[in-house]
C-alpha positions in Angstrom: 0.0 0.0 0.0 1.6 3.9 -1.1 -0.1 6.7 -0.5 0.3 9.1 -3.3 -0.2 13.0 -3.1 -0.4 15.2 -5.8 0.8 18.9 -5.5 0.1 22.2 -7.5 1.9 24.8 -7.4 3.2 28.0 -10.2 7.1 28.0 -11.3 9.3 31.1 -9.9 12.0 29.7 -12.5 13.6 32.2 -14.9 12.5 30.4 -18.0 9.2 29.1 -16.6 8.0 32.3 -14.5 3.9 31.5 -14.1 4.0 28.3 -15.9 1.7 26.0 -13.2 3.7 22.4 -11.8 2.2 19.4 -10.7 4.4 17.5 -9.0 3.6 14.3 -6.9 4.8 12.4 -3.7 5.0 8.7 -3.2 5.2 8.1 0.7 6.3 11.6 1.3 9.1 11.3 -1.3 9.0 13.7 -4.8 9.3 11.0 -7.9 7.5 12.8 -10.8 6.8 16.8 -11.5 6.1 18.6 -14.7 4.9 22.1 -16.0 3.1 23.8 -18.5 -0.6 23.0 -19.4 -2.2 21.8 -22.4 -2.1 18.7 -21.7 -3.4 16.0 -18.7 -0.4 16.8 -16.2 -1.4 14.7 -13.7 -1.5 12.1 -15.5 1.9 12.9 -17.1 3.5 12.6 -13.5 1.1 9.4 -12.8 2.3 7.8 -15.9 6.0 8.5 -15.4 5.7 7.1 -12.0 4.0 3.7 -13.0 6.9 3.5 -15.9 9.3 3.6 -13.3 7.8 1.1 -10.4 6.5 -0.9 -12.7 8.4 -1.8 -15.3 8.7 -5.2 -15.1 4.8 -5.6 -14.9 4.1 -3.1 -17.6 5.8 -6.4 -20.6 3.1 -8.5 -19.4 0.6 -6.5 -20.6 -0.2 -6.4 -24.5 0.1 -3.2 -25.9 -3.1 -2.8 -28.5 -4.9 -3.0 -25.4 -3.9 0.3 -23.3 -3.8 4.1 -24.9 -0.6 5.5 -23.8 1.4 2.6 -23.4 4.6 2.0 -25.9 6.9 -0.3 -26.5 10.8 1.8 -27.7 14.2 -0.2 -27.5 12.4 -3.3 -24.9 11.3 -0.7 -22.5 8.0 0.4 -21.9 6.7 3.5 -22.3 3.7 5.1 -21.0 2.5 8.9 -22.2 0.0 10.2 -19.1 -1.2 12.9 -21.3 -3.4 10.5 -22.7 -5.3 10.8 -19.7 -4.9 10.0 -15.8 -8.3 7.7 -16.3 -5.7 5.7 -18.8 -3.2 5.6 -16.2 -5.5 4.3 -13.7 -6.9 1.5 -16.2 -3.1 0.3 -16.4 -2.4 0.3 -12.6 -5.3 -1.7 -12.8 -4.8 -4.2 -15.4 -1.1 -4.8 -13.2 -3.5 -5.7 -10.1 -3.6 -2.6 -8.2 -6.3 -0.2 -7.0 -6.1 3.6 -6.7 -8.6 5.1 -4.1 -8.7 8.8 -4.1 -9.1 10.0 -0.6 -9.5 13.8 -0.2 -7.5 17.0 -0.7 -4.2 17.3 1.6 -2.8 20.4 2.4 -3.0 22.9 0.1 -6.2 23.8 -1.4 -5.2 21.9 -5.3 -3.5 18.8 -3.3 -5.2 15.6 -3.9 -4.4 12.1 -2.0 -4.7 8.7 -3.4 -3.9 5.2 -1.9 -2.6 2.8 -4.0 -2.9 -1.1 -3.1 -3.0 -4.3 -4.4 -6.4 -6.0 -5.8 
């Protein structure tokens, strides 16, 4: 079981002044974060997060069966700006379950526990 927080905050960085970040937090610990808009960031940082604690569980799974998820040089890849609700169907299909619980902390913050099925 992880509990996962989401954050939202707005960059003070030279070259991204006012661009908004969503970053989140595994356990307390920062493992994903990305800027702009446009696209579905929290999914983005959902999706890069999966890629990386997963990735052994993601080659069991056949890709014509999941948007976002790639196969380049025997890695897999999965692009969360398909869409968190894609993200969520993967976690899934690896045998986990993502409960959202409330909003933590700030006012944008969002927890979510993850555990096994």
């Amino acid at each position: 079981m992880k509990q996962l927080t989401f954050k939202w905050g707005v960059s003070r960085g030279r070259y991204t002044y006012g661009y908004n970040i969503c970053s989140l937090y595994v356990e307390g610990k920062k493992v994903a974060s990305c800027n702009g808009g446009g696209y579905d960031m929290k999914g983005t940082c959902f999706g890069d997060w999966i890629e990386k604690e997963f990735q052994e569980q993601l080659k069991t799974l056949n890709l014509d069966e999941f948007y976002g998820l790639q196969e380049y040089d025997g890695k897999r890849i999965l692009d969360g700006a398909c869409g968190f609700s894609s993200m969520e169907r993967i976690l899934k299909a690896l045998g986990y379950k993502l409960t959202y619980l409330r909003h933590a902390g700030g006012k944008n913050d969002e927890l979510y526990l993850v555990e096994n099925i």
